[in-house]
Backbone as CSV, one residue per row, in Angstrom:
resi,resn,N_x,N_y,N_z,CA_x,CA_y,CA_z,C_x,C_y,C_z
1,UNK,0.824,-1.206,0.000,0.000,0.000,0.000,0.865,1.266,0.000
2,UNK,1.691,1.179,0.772,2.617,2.726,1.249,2.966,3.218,-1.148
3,UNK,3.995,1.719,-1.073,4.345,2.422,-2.732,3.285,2.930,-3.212
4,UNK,2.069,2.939,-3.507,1.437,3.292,-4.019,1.099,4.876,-3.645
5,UNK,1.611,5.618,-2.744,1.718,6.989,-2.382,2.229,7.387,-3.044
6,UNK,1.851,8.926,-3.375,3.105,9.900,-4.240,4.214,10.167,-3.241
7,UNK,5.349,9.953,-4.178,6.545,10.260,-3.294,7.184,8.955,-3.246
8,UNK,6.790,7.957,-3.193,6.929,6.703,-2.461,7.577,5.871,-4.115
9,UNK,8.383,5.068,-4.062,8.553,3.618,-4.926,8.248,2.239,-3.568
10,UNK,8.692,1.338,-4.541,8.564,-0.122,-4.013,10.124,-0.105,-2.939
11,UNK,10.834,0.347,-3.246,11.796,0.225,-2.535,12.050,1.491,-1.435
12,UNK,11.566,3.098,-1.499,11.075,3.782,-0.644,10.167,3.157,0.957
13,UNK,8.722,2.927,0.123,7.942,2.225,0.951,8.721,1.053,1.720
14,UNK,9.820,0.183,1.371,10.003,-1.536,2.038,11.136,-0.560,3.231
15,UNK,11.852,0.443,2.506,13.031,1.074,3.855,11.799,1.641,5.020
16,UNK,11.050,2.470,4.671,9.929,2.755,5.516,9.711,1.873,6.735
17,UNK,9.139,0.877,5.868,8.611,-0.110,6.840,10.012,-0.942,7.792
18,UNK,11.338,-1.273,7.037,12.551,-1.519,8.271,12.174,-0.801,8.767
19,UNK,12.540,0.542,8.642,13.011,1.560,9.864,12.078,1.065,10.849
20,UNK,10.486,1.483,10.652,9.395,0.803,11.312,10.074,-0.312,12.208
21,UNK,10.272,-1.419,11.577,10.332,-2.632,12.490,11.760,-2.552,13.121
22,UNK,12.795,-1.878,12.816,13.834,-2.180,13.492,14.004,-0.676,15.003
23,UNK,12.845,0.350,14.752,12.748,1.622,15.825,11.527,1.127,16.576
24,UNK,10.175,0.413,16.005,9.645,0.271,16.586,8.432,0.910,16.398
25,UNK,8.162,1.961,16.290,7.324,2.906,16.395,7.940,4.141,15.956
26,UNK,7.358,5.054,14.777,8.055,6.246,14.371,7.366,7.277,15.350
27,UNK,8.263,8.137,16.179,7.287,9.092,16.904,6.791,10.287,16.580
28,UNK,7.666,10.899,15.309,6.726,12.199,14.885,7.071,11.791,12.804
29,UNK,6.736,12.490,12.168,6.893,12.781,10.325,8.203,13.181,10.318
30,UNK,8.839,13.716,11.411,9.872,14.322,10.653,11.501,13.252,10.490
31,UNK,10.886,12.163,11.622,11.685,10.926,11.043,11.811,10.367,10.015
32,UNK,10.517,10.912,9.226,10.576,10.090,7.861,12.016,10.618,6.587
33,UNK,12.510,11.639,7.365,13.095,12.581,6.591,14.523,11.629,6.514
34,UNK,15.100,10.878,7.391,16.240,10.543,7.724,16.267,8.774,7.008
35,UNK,15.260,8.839,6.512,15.021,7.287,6.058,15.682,7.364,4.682
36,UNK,16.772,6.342,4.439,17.645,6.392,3.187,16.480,6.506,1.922
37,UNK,17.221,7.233,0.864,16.213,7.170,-0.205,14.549,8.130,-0.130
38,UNK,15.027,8.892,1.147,13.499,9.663,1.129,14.516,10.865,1.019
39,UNK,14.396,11.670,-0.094,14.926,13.118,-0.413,13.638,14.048,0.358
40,UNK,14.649,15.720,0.233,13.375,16.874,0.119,11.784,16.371,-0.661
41,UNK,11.968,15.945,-1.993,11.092,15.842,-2.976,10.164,15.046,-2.446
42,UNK,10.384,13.918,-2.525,9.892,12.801,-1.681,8.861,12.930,-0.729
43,UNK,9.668,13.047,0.316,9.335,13.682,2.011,7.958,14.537,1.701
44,UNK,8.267,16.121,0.800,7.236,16.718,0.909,5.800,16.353,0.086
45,UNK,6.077,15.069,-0.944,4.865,15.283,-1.607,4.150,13.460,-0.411
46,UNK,4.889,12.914,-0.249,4.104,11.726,0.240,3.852,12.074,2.154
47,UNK,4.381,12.708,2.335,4.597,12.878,3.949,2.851,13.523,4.714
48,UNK,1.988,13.898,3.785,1.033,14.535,3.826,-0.325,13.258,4.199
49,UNK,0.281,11.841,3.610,-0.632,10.963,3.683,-0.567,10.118,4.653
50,UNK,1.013,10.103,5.509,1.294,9.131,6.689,0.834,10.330,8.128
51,UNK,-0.159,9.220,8.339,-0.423,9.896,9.999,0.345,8.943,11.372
52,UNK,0.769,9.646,12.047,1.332,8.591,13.080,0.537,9.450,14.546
53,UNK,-0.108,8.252,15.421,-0.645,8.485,16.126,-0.498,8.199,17.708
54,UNK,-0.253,9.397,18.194,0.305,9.069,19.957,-0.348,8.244,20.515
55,UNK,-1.439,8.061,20.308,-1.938,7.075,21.399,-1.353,5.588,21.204
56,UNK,-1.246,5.572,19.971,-0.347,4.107,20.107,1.373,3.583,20.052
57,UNK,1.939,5.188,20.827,2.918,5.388,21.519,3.541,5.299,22.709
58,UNK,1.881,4.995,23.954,2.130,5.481,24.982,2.345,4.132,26.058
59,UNK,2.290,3.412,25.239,2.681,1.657,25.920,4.215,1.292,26.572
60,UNK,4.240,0.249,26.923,6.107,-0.485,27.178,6.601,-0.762,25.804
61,UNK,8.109,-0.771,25.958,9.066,-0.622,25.063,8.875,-2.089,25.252
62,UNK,9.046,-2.839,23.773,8.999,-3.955,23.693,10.867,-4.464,23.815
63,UNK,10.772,-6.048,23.190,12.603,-6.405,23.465,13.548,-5.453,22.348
64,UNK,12.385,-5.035,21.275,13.173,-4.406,20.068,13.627,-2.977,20.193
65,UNK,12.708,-2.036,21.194,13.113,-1.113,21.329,11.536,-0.458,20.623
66,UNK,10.286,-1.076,20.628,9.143,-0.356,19.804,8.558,-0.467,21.186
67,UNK,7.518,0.483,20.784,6.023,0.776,21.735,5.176,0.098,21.583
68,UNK,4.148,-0.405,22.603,3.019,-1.440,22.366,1.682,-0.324,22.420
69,UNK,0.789,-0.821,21.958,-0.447,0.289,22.240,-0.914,0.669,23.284
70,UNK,-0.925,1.685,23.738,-1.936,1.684,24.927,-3.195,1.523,25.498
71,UNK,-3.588,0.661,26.328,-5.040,-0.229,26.411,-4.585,-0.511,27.617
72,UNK,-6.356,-1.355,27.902,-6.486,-2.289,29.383,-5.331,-2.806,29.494
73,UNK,-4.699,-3.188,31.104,-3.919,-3.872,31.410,-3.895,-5.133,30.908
74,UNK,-2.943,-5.928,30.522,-2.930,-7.079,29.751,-1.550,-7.549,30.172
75,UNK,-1.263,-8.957,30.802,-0.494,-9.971,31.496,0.390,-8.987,32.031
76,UNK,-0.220,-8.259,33.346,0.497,-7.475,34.190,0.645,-6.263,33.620
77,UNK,0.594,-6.304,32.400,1.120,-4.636,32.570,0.343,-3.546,32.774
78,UNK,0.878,-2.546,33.230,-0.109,-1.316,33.815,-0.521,-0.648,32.896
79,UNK,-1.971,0.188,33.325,-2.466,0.374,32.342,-1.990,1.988,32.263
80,UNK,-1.989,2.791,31.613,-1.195,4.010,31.851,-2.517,5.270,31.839
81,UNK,-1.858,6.171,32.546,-3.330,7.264,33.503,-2.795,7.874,32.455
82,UNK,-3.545,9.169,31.947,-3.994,10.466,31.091,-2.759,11.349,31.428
83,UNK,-2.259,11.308,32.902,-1.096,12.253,33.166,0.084,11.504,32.569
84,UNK,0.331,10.269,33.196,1.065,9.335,32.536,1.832,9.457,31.399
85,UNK,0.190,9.374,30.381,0.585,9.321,28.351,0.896,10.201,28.188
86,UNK,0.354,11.190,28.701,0.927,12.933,28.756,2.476,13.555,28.872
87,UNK,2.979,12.870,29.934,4.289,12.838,30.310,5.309,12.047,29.376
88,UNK,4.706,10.919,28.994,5.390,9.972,28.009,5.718,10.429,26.982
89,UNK,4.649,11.015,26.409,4.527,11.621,24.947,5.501,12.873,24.798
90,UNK,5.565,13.405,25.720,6.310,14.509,25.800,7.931,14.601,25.785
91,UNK,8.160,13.664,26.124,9.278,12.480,26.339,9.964,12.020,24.640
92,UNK,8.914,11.786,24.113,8.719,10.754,23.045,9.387,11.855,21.753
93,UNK,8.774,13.298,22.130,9.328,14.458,21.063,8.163,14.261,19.879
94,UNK,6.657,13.802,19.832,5.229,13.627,19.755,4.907,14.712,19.165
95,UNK,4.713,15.286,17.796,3.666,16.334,17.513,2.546,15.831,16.871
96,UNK,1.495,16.055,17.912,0.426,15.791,17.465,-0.209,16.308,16.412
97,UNK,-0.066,16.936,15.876,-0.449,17.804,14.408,-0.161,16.676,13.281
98,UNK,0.704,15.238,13.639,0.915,13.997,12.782,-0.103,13.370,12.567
99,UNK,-0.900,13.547,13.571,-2.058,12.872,13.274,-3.201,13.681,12.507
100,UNK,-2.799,14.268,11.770,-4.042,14.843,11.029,-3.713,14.689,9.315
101,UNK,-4.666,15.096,8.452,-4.203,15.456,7.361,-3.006,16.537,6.736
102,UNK,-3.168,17.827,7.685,-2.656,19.284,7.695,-1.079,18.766,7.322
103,UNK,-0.867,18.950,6.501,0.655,19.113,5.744,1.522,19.817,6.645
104,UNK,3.023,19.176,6.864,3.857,20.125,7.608,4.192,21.887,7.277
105,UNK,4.321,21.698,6.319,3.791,23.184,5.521,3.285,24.245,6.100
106,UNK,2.036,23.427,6.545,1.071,24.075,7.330,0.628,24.624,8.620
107,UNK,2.322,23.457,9.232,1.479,23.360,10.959,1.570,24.497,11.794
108,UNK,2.369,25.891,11.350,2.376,27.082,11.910,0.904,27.623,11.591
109,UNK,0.346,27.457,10.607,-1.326,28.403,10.437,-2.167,27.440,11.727
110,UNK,-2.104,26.206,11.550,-3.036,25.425,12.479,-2.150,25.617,13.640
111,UNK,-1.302,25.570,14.346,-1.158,25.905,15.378,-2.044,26.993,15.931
112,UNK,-1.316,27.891,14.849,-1.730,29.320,15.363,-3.189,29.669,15.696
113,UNK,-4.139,28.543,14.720,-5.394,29.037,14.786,-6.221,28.311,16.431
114,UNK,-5.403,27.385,16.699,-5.288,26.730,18.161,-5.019,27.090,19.361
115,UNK,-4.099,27.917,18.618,-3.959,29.222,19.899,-4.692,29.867,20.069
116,UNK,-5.217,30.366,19.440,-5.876,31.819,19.528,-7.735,31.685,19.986
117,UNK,-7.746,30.331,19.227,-9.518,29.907,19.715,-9.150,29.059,21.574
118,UNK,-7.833,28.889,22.002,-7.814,28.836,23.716,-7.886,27.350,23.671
119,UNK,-7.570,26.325,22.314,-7.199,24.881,22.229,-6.331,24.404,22.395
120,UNK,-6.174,22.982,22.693,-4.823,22.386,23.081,-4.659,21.257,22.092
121,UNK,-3.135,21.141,21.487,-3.131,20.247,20.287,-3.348,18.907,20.773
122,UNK,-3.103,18.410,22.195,-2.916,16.979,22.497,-4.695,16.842,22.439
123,UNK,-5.495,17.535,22.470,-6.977,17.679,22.549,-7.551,17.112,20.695
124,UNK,-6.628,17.245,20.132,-6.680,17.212,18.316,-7.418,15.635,18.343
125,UNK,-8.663,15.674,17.847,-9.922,14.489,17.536,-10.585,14.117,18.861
126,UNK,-10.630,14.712,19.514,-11.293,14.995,21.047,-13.280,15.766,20.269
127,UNK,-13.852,15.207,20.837,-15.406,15.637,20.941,-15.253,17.501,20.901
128,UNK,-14.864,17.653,22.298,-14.880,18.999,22.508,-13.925,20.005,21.187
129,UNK,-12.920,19.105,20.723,-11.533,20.050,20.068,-12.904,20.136,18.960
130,UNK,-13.416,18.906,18.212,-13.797,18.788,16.943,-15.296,19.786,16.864
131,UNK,-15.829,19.970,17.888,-17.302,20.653,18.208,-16.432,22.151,17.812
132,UNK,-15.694,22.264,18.352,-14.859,24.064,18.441,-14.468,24.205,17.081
133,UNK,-13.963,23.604,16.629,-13.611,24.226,15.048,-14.552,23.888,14.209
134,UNK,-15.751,22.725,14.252,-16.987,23.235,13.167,-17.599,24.435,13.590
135,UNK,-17.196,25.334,14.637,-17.680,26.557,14.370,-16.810,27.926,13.709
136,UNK,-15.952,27.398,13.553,-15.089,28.595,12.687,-15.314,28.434,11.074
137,UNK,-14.783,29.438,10.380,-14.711,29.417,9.136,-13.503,29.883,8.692
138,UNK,-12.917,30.104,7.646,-11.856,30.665,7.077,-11.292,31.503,7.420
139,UNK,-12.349,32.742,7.931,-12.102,34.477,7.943,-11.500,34.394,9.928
140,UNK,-11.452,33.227,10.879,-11.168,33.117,11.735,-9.578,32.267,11.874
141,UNK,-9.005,32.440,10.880,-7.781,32.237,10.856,-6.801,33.172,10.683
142,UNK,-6.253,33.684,11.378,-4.913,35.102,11.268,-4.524,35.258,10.479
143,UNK,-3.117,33.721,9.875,-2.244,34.003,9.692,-2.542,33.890,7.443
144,UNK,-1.586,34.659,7.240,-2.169,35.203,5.937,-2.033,33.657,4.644
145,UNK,-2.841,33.403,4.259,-2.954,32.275,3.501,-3.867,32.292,2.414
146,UNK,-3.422,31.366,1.497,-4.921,31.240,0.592,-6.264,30.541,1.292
147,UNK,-7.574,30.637,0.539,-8.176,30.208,0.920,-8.945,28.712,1.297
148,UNK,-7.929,28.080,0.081,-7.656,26.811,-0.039,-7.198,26.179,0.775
149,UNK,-6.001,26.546,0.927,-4.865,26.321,2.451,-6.361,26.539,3.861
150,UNK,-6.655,27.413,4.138,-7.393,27.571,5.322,-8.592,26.925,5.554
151,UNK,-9.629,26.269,4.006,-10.313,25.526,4.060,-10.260,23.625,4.147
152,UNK,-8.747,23.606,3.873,-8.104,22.191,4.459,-7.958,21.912,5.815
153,UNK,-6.990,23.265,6.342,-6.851,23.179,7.744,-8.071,23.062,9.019
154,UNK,-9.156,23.833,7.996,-10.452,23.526,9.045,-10.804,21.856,8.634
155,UNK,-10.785,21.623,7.359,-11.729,19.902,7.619,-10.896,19.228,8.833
156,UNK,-9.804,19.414,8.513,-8.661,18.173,9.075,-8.504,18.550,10.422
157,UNK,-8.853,19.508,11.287,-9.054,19.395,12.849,-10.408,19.502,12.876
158,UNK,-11.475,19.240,12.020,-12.849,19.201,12.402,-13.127,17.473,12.162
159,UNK,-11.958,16.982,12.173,-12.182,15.485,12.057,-11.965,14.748,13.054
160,UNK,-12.640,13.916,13.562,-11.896,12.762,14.728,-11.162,12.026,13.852
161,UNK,-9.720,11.304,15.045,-8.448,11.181,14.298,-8.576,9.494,13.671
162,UNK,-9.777,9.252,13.541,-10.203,7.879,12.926,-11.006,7.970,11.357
163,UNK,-11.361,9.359,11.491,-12.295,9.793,10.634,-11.479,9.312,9.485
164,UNK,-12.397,8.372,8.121,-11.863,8.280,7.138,-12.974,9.012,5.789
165,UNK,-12.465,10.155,5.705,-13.130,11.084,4.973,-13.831,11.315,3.627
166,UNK,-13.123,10.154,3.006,-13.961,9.686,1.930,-14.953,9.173,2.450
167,UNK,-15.832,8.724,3.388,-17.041,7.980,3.761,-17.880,9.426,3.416
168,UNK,-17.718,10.354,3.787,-18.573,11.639,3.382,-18.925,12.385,2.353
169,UNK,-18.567,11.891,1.205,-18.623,12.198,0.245,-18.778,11.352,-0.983
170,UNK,-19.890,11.507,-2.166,-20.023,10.614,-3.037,-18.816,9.803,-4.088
171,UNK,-18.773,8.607,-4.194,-17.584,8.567,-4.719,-17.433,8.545,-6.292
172,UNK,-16.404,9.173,-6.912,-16.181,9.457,-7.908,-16.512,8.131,-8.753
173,UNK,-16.922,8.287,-10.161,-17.278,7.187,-11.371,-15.843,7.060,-12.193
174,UNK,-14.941,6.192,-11.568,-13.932,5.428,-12.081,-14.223,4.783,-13.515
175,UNK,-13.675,5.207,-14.920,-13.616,4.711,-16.159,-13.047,3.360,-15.423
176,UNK,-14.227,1.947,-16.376,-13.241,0.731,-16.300,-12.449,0.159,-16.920
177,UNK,-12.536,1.137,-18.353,-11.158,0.787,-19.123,-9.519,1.109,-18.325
178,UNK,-9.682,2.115,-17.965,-8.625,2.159,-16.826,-8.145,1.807,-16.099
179,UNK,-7.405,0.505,-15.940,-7.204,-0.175,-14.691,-5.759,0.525,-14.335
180,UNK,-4.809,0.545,-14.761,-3.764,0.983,-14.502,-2.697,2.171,-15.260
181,UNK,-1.949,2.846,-14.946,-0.799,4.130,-15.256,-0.939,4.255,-17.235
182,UNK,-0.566,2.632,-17.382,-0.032,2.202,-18.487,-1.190,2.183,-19.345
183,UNK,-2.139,2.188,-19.100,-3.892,2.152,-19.891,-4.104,3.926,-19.814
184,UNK,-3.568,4.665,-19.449,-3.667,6.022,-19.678,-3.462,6.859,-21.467
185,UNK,-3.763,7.433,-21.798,-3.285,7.984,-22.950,-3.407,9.888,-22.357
186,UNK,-2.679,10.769,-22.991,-2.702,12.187,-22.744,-4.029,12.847,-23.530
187,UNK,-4.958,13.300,-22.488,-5.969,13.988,-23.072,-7.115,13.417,-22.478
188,UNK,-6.910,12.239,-21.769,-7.740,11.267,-21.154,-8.319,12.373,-20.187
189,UNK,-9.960,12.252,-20.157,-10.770,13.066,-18.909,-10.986,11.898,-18.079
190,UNK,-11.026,11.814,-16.449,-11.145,11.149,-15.855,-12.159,11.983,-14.292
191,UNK,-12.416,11.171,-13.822,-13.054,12.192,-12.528,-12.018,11.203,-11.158
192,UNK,-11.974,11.705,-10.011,-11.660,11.428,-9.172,-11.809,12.098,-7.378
193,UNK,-10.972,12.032,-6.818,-11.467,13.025,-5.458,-9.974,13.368,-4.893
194,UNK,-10.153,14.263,-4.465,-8.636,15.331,-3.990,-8.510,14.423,-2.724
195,UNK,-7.461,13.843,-2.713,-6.878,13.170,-1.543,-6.182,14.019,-0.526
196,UNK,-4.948,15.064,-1.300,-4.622,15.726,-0.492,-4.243,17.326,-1.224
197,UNK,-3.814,18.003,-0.574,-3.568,19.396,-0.477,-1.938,19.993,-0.219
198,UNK,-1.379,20.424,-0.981,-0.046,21.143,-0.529,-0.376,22.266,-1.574
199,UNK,0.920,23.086,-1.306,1.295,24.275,-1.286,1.891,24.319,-2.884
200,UNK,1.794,23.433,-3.462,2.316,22.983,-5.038,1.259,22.457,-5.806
201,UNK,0.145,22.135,-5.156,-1.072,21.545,-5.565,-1.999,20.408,-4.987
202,UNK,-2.220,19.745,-5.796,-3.397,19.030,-5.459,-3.195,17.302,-5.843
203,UNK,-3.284,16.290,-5.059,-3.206,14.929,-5.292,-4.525,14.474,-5.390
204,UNK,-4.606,13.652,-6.819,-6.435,13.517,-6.826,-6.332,12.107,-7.101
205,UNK,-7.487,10.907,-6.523,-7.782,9.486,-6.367,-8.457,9.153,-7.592
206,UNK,-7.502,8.782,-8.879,-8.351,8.650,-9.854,-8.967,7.136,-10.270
207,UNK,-8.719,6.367,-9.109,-8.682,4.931,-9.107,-8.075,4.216,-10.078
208,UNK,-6.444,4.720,-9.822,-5.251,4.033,-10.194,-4.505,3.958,-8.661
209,UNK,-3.740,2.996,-8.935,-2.327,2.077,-7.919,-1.298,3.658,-7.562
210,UNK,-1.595,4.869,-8.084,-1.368,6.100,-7.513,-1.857,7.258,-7.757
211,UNK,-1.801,8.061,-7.045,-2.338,9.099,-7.694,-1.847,10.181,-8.273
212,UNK,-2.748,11.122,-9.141,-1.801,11.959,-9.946,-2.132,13.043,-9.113
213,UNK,-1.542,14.085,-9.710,-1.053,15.482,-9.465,-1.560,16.432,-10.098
214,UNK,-2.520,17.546,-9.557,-2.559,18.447,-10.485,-1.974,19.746,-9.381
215,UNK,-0.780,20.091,-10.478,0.152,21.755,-10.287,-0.571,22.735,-9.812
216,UNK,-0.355,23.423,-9.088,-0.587,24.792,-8.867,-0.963,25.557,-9.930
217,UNK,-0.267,25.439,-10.985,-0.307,26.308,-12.420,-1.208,25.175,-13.658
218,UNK,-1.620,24.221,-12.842,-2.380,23.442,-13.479,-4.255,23.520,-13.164
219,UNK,-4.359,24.459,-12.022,-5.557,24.294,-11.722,-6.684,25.259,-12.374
220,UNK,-6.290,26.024,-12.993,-6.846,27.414,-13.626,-8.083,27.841,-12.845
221,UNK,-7.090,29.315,-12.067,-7.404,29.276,-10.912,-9.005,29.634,-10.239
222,UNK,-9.013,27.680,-10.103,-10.002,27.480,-8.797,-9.088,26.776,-8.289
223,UNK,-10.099,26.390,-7.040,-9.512,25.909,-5.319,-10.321,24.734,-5.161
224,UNK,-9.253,23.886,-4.508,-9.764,22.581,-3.963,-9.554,21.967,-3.032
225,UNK,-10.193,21.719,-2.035,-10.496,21.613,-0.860,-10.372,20.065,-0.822
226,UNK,-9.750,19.347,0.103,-9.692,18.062,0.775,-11.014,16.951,0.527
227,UNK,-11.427,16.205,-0.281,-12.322,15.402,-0.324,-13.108,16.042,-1.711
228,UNK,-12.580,17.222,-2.437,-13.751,17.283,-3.556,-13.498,16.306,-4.969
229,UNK,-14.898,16.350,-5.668,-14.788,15.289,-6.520,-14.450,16.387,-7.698
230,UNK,-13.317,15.857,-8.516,-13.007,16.664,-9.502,-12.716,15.885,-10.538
231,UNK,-13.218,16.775,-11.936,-13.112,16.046,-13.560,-11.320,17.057,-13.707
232,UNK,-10.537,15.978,-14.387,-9.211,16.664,-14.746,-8.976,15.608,-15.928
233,UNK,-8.051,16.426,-16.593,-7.608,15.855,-17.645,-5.954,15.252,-17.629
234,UNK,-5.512,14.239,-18.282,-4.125,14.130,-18.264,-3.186,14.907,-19.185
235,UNK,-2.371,15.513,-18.175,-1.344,16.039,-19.387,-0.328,15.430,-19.347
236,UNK,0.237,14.811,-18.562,1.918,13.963,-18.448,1.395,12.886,-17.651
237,UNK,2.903,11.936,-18.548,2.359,10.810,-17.256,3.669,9.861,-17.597
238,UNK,5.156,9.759,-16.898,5.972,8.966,-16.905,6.679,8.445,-15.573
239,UNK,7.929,8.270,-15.318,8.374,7.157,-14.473,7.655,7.991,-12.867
240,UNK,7.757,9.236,-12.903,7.782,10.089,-12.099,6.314,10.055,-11.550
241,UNK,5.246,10.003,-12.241,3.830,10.022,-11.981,2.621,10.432,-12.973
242,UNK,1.716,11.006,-12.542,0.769,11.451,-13.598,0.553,12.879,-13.683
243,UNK,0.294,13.832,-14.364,0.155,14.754,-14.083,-1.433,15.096,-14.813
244,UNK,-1.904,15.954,-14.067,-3.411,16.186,-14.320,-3.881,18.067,-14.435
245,UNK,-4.853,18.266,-15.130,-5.534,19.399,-15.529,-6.787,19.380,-14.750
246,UNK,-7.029,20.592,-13.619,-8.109,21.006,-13.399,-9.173,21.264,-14.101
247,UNK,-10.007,20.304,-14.781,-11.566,21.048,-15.615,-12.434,21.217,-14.757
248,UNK,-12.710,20.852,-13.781,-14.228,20.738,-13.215,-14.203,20.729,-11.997
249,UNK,-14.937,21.516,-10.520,-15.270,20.536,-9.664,-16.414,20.093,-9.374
250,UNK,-16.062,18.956,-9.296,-17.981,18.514,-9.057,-18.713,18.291,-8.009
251,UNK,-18.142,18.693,-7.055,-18.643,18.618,-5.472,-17.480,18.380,-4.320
């Protein structure tokens, strides 16, 4: 699954997963940076789709040197209190802002907007955190951004950190001549749904083994928001990935 991320090959994704099994548990994104074969390039376009989540940080160090989940006590071991995971995590060097969609890019606007509404990030997919930001909108964010950027940052802390966000939205009509990269031709219209959001553009789910890309200078400028269903066209498509044309959004 991981190769199939932008950013990612078959041999990207398998170092991933060592590091994984030989650390144990990755504790924040920015480890991903130090993993052989993950460049700048890399890092910033796939790093947007791996969430790593404290709560299943806050356990005993196993014989390898990894974390077990935290839960009911199970063959003696203690079960760990709220101050506890708190203390642990803190320990651990934990930014919870990993667990969201919000691109590192980003995490100074969402901080900031956390601050200022009197929230706490370890609170991020909490009832109360997620009730507080479906009441903001765009124009309640400071720090100076597009509007695109600020309408991501609200879905993705208005989500509990289980939330899988395509369930909310209709899903795009996948051509079935299309099964894979190589069944593509340039000019091809396809529909799909914006997976993710950076500062370079837009990653859209066109139900291929990855997804393509549409540029910043590819979107003619409209804005697309986290989960919309959009018609794009192909303009490139080699070892590197697909590249796609904003025509439409359709919801």
């Amino acid at each position: 699954m991981l190769q199939k991320i932008a950013g990612l090959t078959k041999a990207r994704a398998q170092a991933i997963l060592d590091t994984r099994t030989s650390i144990g548990h990755f504790h924040n994104r920015e480890q991903i940076k130090s993993i052989k074969g993950i460049g700048p390039k890399s890092y910033e376009q796939c790093v947007g789709f791996l969430r790593i989540y404290p709560n299943q940080l806050t356990g005993s160090a196993d014989d390898k040197g990894g974390l077990e989940e935290a839960g009911p006590s199970v063959k003696g071991k203690r079960k760990l209190t709220s101050t506890t995971k708190k203390s642990k995590l803190q320990k651990l060097d934990v930014c919870f802002m990993d667990q969201t969609s919000v691109h590192p890019e980003s995490y100074h606007i969402a901080r900031t907007l956390i601050k200022e509404q009197s929230l706490r990030q370890d609170d991020i997919g909490s009832e109360g955190f997620v009730a507080a930001i479906k009441q903001l909108n765009p124009g309640d964010i400071s720090v100076e951004c597009d509007e695109g950027t600020k309408n991501c940052i609200l879905t993705a802390l208005s989500q509990r950190t289980d939330t899988d966000y395509r369930d909310q939205f209709a899903r795009p009509i996948f051509k079935s001549n299309v099964l894979c990269a190589e069944s593509l031709t340039i000019g091809t219209e396809l529909e799909g749904r914006v997976s993710n959001v950076t500062h370079f553009g837009a990653f859209v789910d066109v139900g291929l083994e990855r997804d393509g890309l549409i540029h910043i200078s590819k979107m003619g400028g409209q804005t697309v928001c986290l989960g919309n269903r959009v018609k794009v066209r192909v303009e490139k498509k080699d070892h590197k990935g697909i590249g796609l044309y904003l025509l439409q959004i359709l919801g």
